[in-house]
C-alpha positions as semicolon CSV with decimal commas, in nm:
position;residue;x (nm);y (nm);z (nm)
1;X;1,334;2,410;0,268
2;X;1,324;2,700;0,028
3;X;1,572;2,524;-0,200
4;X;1,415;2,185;-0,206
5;X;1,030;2,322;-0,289
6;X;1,174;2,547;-0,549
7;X;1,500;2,551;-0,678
8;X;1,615;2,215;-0,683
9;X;1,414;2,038;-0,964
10;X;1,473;2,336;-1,177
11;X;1,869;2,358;-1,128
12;X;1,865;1,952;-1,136
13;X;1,708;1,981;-1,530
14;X;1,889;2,301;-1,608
15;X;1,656;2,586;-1,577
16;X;1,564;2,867;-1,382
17;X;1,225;2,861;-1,179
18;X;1,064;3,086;-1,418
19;X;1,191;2,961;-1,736
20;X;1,025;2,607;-1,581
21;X;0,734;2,727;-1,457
22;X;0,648;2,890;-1,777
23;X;0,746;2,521;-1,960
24;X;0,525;2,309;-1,717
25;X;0,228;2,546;-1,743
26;X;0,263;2,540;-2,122
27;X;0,293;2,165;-2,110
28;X;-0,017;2,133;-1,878
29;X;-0,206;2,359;-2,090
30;X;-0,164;2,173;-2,380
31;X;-0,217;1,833;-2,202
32;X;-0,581;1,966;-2,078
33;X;-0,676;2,053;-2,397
34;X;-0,520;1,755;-2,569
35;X;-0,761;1,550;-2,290
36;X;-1,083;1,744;-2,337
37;X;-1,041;1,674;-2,732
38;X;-1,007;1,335;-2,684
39;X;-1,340;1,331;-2,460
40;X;-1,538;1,512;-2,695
41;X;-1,389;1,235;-2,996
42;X;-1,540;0,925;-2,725
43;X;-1,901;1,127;-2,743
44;X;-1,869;1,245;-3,118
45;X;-1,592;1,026;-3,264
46;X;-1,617;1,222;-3,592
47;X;-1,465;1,507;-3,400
48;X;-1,086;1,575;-3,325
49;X;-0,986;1,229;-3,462
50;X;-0,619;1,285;-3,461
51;X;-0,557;1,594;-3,189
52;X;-0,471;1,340;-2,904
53;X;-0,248;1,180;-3,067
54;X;-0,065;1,442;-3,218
55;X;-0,093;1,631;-2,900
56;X;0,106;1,353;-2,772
57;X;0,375;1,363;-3,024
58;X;0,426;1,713;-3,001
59;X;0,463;1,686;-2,658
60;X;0,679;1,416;-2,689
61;X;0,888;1,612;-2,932
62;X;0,932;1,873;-2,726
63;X;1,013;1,666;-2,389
64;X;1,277;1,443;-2,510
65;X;1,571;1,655;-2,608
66;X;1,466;1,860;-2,259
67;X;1,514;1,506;-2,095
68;X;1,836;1,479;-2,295
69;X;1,973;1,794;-2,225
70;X;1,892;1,776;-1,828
71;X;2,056;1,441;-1,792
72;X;2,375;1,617;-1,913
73;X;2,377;1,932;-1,729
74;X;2,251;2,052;-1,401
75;X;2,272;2,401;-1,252
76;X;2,538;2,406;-0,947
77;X;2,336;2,481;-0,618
78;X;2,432;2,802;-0,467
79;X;2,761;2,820;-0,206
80;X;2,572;2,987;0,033
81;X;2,453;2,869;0,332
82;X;2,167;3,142;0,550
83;X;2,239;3,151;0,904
84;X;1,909;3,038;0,961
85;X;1,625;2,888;0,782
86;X;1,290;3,052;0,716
């Protein structure tokens, strides 16, 4: 159960839970403020005219060669097996 909540989606893209915890957070971040930008620009379009959209290709930027780079490698699940599970 451990495994599955935590460790697999990491291992499966090829990071440790950490190192992708501090990525998604990072990536949320910058999607909330990328999506608080764009609401001000629908009440005061003069405002933040081109931050969603660059938001989104910076993101995008970023993502693919992570998407790239998972599809080709994925961290081996442990050999271990616990006795019992938790």
């Amino acid at each position: 159960m451990f495994q599955k909540l935590f460790l697999e989606h990491p291992r499966h893209v090829g990071e440790s839970y950490l190192g992708h915890m501090h990525t998604a957070a990072s990536f949320g971040a910058r999607m909330m403020l990328g999506g608080v930008a764009c609401m001000i620009h629908g009440l005061l379009p003069t405002l933040f005219v081109k931050t969603g959209s660059s938001t989104v290709r910076q993101l995008y930027s970023k993502m693919q060669p992570r998407a790239e780079r998972a599809s080709q490698a994925s961290m081996p699940l442990p050999q271990f097996l616990p006795e019992y599970e938790i």
